[in-house]
PASETI-291435 format. One record per atom (N, C-alpha, C): residue in one letter; x, y, z. Coordinates in steps of 0.02 Angstrom, whole numbers, plus 50000, padded with zeros to 5 digits. Example, Ala and Ser with C-alpha at 12.3 -4.5 7.8 and 13.67 -1.06 7.14 Angstrom:
BEGIN
A506604971650390/A506154977550390/A506604983550390/S506424988850354/S506844994750357/S506455000250394/
***
This chain:
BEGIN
X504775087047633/X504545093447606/X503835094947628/X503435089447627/X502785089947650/X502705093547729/X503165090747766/X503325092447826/X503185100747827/X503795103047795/X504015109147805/X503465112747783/X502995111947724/X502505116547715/X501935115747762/X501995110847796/X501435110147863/X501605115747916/X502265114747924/X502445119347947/X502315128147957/X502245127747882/X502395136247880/X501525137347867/X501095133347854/X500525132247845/X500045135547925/X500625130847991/X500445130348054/X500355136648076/X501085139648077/X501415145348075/X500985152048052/X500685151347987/X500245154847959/X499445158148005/X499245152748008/X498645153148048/X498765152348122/X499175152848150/X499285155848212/X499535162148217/X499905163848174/X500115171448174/X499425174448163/X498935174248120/X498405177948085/X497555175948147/X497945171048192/X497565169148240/X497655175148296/X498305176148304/X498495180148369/X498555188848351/X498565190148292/X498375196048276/X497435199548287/X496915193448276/X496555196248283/X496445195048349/X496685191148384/X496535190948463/X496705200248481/X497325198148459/X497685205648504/X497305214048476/X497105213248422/X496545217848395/X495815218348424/X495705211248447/X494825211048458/X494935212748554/X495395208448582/X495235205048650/X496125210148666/X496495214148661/X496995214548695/X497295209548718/X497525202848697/X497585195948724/X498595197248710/X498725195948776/X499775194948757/X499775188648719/X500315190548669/X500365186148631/X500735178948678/X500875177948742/X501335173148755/X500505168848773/X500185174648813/X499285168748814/X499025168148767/X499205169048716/X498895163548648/X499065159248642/X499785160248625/X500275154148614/X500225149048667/X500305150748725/X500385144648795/X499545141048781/X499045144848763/X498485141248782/X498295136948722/X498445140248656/X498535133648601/X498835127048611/X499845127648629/X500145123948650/X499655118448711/X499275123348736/X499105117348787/X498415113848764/X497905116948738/X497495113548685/X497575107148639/X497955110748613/X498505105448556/X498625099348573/X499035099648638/X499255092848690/X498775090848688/X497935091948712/X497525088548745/X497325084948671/X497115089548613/X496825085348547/X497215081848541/X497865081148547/X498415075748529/X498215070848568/X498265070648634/X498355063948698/X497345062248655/X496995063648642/X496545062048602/X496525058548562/X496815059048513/X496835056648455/X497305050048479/X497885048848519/X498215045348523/X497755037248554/X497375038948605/X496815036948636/X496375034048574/X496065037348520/X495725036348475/X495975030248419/X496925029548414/X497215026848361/X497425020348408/X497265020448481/X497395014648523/X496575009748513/X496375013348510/X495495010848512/X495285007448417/X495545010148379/X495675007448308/X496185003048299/X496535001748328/X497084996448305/X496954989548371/X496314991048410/X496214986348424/X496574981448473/X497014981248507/X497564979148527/X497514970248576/X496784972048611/X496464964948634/X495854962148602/X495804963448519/X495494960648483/X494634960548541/X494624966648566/X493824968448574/X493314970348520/X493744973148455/X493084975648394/X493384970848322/X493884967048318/X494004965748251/X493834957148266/X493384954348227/X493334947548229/X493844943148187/X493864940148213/X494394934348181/X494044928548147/X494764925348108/X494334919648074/X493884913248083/X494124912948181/X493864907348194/X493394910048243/X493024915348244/X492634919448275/X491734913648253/X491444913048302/X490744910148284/X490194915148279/X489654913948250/X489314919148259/X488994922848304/X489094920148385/X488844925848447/X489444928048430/X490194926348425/X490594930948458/X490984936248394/X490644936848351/X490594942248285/X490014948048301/X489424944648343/X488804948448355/X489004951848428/X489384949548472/X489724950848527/X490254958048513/X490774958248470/X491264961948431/X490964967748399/X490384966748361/X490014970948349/X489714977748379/X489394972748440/X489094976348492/X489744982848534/X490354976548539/X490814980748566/X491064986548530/X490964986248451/X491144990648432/X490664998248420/X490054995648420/X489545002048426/X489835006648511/X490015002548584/X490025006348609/X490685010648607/X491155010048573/X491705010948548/X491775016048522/X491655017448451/X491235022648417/X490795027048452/X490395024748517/X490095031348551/X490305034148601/X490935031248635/X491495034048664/X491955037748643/X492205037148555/X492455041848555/X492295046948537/X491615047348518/X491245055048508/X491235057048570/X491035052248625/X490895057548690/X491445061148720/X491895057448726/X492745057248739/X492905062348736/X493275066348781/X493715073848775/X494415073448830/X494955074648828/X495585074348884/X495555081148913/X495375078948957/X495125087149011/X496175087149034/X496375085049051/X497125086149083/X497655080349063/X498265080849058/X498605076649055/X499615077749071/X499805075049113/X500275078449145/X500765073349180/X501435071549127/X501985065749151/X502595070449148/X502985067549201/X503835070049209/X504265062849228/X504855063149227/X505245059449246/X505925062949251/X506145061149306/X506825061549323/X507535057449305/X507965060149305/X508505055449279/X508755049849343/X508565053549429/X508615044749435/X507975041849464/X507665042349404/X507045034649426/X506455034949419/X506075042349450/X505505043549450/X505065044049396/X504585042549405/X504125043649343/X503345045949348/X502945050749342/X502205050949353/X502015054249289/X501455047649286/X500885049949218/X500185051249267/X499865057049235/X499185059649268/X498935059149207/X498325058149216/X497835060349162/X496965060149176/X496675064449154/X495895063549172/X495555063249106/X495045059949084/X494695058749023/X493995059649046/X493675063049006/X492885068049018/X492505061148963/X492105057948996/X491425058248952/X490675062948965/X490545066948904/X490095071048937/X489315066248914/X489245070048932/X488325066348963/X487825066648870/X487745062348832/X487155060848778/X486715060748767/X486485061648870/X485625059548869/X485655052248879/X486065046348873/X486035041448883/X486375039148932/X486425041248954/X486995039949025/X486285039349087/X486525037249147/X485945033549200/X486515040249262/X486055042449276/X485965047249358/X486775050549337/X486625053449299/X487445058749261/X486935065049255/X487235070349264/X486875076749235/X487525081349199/X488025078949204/X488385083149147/X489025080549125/X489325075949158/X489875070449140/X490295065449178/X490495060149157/X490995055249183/X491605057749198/X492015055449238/X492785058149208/X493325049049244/X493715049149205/X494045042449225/X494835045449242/X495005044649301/X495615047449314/X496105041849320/X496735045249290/X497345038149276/X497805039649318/X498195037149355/X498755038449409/X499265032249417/X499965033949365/X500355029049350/X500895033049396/X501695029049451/X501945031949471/X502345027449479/X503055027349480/X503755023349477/X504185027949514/X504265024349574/X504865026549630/X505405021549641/X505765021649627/X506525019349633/X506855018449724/X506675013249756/X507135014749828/X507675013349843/X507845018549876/X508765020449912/X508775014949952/X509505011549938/X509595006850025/X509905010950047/X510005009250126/X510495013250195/X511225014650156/X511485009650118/X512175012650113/X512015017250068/X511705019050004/X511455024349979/X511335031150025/X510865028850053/X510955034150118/X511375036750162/X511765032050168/X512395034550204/X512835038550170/X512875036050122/X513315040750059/X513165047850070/X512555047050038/X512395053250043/X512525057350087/X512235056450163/X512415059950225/X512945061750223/X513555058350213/X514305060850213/X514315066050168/X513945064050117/X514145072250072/X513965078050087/X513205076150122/X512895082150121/X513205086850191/X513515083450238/X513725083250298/X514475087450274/X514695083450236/X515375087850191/X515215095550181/X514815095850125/X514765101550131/X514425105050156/X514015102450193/X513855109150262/X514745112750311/X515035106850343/X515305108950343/X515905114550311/X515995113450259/X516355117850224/X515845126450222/X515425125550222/X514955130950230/X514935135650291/X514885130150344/X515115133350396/X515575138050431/X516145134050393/X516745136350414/X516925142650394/X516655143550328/X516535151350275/X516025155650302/X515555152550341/X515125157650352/X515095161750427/X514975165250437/X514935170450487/X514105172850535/X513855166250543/X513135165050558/X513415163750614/X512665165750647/X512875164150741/X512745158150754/X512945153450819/X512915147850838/X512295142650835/X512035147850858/X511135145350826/X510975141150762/X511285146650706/X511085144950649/X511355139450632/X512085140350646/X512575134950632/X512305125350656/X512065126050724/X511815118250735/X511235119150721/X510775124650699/X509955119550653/X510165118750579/X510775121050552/X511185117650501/X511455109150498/X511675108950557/X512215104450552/X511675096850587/X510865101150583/X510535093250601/X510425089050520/X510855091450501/X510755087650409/X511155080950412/X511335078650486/X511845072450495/X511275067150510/X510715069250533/X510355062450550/X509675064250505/X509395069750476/X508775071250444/X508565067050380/X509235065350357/X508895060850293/X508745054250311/X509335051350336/X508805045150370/X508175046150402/X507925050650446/X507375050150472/X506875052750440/X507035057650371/X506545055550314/X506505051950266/X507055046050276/X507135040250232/X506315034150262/X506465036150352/X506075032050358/X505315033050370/X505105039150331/X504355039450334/X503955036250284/X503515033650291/X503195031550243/X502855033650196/X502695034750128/X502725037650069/X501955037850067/X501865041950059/X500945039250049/X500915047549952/X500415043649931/X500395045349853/X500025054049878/X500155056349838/X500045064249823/X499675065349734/X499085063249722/X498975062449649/X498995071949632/X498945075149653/X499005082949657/X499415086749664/X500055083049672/X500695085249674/X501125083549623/X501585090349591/X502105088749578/X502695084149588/X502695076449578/X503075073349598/X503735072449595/X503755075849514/X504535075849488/X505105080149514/X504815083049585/X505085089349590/X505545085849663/X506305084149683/X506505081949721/X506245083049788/X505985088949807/X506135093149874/X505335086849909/X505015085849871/X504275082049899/X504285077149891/X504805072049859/X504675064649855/X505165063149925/X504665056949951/X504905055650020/X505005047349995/X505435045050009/X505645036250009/X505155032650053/X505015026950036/X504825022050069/X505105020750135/X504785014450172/X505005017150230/X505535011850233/X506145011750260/X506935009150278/X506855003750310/X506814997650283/X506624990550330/X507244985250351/X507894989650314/X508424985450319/X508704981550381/X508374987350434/X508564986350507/X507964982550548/X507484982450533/X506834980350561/X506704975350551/X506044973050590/X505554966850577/X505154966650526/X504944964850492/X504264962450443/X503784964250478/X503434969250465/X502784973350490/X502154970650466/X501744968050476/X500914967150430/X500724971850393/X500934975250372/X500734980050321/X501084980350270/X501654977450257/X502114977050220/X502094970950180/X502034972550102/X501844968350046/X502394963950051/X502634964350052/X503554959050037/X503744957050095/X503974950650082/X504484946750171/X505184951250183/X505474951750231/X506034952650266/X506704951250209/X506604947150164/X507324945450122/X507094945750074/X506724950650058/X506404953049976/X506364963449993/X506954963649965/X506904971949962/X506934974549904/X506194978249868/X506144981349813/X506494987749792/X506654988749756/X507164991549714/X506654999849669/X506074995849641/X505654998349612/X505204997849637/X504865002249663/X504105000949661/X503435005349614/X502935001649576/X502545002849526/X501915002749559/X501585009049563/X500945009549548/X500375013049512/X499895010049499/X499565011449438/X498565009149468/X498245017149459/X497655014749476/X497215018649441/X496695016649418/X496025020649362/X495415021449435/X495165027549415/X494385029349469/X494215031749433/X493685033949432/X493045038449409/X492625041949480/X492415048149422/X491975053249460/X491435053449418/X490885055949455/X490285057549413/X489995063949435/X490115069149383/X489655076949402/X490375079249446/X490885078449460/X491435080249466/X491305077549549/X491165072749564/X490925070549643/X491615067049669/X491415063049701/X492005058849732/X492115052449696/X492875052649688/X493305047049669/X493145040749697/X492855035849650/X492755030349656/X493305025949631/X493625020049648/X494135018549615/X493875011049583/X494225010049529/X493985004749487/X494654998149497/X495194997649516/X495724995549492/X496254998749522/X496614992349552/X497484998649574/X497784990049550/X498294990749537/X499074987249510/X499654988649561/X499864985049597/X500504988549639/X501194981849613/X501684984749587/X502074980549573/X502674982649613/X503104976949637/X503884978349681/X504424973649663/X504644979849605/X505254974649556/X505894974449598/X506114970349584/X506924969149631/X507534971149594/X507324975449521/X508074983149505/X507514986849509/X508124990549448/X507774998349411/X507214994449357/X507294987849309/X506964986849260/X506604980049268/X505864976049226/X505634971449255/X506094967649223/X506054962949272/X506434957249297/X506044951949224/X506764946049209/X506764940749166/X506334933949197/X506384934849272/X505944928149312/X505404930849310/X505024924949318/X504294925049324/X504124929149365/X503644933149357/X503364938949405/X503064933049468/X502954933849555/X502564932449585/X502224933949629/X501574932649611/X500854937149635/X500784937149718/X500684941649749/X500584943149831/X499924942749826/X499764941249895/X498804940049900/X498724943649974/X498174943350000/X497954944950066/X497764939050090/X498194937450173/X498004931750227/X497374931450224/X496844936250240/X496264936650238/X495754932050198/X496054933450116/X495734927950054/X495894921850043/X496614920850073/X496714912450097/X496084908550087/X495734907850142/X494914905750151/X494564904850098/X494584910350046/X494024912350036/X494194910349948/X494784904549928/X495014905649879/X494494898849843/X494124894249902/X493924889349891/X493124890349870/X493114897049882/X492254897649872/X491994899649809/X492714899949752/X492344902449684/X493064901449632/X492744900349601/X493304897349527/X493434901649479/X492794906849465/X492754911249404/X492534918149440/X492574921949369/X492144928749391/X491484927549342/X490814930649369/X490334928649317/X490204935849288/X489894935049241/X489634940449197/X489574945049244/X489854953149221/X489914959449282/X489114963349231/X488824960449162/X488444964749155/X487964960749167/X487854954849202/X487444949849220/X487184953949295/X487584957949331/X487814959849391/X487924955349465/X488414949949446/X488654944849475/X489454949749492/X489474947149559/X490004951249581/X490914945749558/X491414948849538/X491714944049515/X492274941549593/X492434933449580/X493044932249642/X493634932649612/X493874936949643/X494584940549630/X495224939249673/X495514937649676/X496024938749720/X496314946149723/X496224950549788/X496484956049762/X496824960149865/X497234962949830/X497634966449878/X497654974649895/X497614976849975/X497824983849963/X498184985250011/X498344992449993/X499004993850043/X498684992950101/X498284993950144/X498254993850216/X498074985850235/X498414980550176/X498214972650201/X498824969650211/X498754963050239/X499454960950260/X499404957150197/X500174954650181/X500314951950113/X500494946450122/X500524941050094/X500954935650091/X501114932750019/X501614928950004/X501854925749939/X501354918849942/X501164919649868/X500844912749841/X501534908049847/X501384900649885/X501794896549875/X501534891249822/X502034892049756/X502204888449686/X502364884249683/X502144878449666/X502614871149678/X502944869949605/X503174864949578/X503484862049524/X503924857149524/X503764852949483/X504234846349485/X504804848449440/X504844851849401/X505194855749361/X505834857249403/X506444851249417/X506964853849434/X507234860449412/X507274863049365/X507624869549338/X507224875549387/X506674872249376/X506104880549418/X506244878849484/X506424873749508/X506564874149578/X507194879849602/X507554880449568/X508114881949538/X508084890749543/X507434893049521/X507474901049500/X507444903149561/X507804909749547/X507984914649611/X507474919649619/X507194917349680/X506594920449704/X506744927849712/X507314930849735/X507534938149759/X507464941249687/X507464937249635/X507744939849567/X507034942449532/X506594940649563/X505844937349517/X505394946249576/X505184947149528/X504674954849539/X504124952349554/X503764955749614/X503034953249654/X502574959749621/X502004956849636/X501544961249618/X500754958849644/X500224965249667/X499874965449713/X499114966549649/X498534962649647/X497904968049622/X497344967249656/X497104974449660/X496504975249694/X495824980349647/X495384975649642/X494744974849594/X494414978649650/X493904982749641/X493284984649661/X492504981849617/X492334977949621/X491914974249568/X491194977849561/X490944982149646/X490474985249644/X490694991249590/X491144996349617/X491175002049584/X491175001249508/X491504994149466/X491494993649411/X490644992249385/X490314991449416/X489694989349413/X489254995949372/X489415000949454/X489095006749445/X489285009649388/X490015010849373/X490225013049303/X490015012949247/X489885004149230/X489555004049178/X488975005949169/X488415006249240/X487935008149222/X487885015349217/X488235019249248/X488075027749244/X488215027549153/X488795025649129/X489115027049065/X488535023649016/X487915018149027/X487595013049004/X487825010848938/X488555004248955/X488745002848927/X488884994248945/X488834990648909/X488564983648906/X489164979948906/X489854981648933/X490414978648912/X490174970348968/X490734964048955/X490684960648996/X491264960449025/X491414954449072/X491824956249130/X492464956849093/X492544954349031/X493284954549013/X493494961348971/X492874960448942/X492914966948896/X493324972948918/X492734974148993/X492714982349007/X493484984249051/X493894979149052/X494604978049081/X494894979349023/X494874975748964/X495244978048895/X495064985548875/X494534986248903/X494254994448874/X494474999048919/X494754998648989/X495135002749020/X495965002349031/X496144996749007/X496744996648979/X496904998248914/X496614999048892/X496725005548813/X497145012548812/X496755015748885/X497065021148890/X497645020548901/X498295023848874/X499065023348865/X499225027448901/X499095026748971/X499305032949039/X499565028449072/X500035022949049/X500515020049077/X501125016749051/X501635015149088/X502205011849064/X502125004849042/X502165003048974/X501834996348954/X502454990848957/X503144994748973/X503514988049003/X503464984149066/X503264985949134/X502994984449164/X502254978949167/X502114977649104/X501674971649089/X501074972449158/X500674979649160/X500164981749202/X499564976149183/X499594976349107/X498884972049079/X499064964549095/X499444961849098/X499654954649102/X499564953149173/X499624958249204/X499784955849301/X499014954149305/X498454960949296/X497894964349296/X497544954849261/X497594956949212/X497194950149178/X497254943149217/X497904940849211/X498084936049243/X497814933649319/X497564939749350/X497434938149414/X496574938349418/X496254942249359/X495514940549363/X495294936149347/X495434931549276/X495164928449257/X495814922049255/X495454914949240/X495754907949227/X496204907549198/X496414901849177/X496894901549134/X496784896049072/X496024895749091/X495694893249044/X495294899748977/X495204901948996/X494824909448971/X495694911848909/X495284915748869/X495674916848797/X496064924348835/X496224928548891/X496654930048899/X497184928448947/X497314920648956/X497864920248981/X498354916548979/X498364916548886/X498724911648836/X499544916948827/X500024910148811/X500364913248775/X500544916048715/X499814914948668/X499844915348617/X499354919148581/X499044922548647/X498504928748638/X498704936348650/X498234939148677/X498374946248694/X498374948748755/X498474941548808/X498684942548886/X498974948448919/X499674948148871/X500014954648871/X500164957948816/X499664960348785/X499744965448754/X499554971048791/X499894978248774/X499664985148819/X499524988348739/X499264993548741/X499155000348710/X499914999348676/X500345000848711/X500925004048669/X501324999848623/X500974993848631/X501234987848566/X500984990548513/X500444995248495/X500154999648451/X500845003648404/X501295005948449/X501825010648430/X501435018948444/X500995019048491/X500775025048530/X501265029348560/X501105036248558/X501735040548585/X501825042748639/X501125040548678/X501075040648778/X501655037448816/X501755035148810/X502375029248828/X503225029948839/
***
């Protein structure tokens, strides 16, 4: 019942809203309505953001019982900058679709405007989120298709009364999808993705060699592929990126085997020269293992005496790629002048719920920065917890 008088409550003061528009400003009533509706969204994806940041989810502001006293005075601290984020905090845009087979894109941009305390800002931050799930076709998929589409061209043909011309730049629909099966997909954060006519497939490796650019071996063909990356702008400048996640599940859903992590040939070398990441507000740069698309990939080789794990089916088990920018996270904190440390300010950008939290983004992400000595990479912590263990409605 409460409901319903909210309702007519809502109802009330939007009617008595759009009357004086249309009295004062000549305003159509459909641009009231559309621009509330879209207002509305943004205070909402707000508030949702706000009830992810209160419930705490990687125990950054609530101390626990076996908490000592730096790390209560630590919690503390985290929570003052907490509280002044979300006053600064505003959702300038926010914009997800999904298709029924597969696709998925979450956009979102988040404004911090400028306090006076911010370092070389003159009017605001903005942190942009870019989550995206593409589903890939194999050849016999493709083939299928062609026959159909090939089907009914012809039948079209035969009905139609177009001159010869028209008829064969028709009938090149027998080889066109494969040869836009095999272009390579590169991200469009500015595009409508959900919209069939612009999503282009990955590129077709069924027939080929293993290329150096290509994250996965020759007898590992992803099914899914997940990516997920946070940047920032400052004064609306150029995109700096903080973080990308690239995951390549072997279905439609993550996989029951152990996820396993891809690296770059390159860091091979370089895995012996550092154990930890040190303090990022110390400004010690952290060692990361981290990957990007234009690097060659290879699989971590896992050992185990563990007959059974010898046992698990590698084709079965979902890979996944991360690549840290440690400078740009640097600069971040300082334009925003905010004191997080290296673990923190990773829990504080995984807050935002501009992603799919079955995909275990925070668990890959964590797991690959820090030890497995360090308190997130227990099974019995908040390794993998995301935002939407909250029961958040982004998701």
């Amino acid at each position: 019942m409460s409901n319903l008088y909210l309702k007519q409550a809502v109802q009330t003061i939007l009617n008595s809203f759009l009357e004086q528009r249309q009295s004062s400003h000549a305003d159509i009533a459909q641009d009231v309505y559309r621009t509330i509706r879209d207002e509305a969204d943004l205070l909402f994806q707000r508030e949702s953001i706000c009830d992810v940041f209160d419930s705490d989810p990687f125990g950054l502001v609530k101390p626990d019982d076996d908490d000592d006293e730096e790390a209560v005075k630590h919690k503390e601290k985290n929570a003052d900058m907490i509280a002044r984020v979300k006053k600064l905090m505003s959702v300038v845009s926010k914009n997800s679709s999904a298709t029924t087979d597969g696709y998925s894109i979450i956009q979102a941009i988040v404004q911090l405007r400028n306090d006076g305390n911010m370092k070389a800002v003159k009017d605001n931050v903005r942190i942009h989120f870019s989550f995206l799930r593409e589903p890939q076709h194999d050849k016999e998929a493709n083939d299928e298709m062609n026959n159909k589409l090939c089907a009914i061209s012809d039948v079209h043909e035969s009905e139609s009364s177009r001159d010869t011309t028209t008829i064969a730049a028709k009938r090149k629909c027998n080889g066109s999808l494969d040869a836009r099966q095999t272009k390579k997909h590169k991200h469009d954060t500015g595009s409508n993705l959900a919209s069939d006519c612009i999503i282009e497939e990955r590129e077709n490796t069924s027939n080929a060699d293993t290329t150096p650019d290509e994250p996965y071996n020759s007898a590992f063909k992803p099914k899914t592929i997940i990516t997920y990356k946070i940047e920032y702008s400052v004064d609306y400048g150029k995109l700096q990126k903080l973080f990308g996640v690239d995951i390549y599940a072997s279905g439609e859903f993550p996989s029951v085997e152990e996820a396993m992590p891809i690296i770059d040939d390159d860091d091979d070398t370089k895995d012996e020269e550092s154990a930890s990441c040190a303090d990022i507000d110390n400004h010690n740069k952290c060692k990361v293992e981290m990957s990007t698309n234009d690097s060659e990939y290879e699989e971590i080789e896992m050992s185990s005496n563990d007959e059974s794990e010898e046992t698990t089916n590698d084709d079965a088990a979902d890979r996944f790629g991360v690549f840290v920018d440690p400078e740009n996270v640097l600069e971040f904190l300082d334009h925003l002048n905010l004191n997080f440390n290296e673990q923190s300010v990773f829990h504080f950008l995984l807050m935002f719920p501009f992603y799919e939290h079955e995909w275990d983004i925070s668990g890959f992400l964590l797991s690959s920065l820090f030890d497995d000595d360090n308190d997130v990479d227990g099974d019995d912590d908040n390794s993998h917890v995301s935002c939407c263990d909250t029961g958040c409605m982004n998701c």
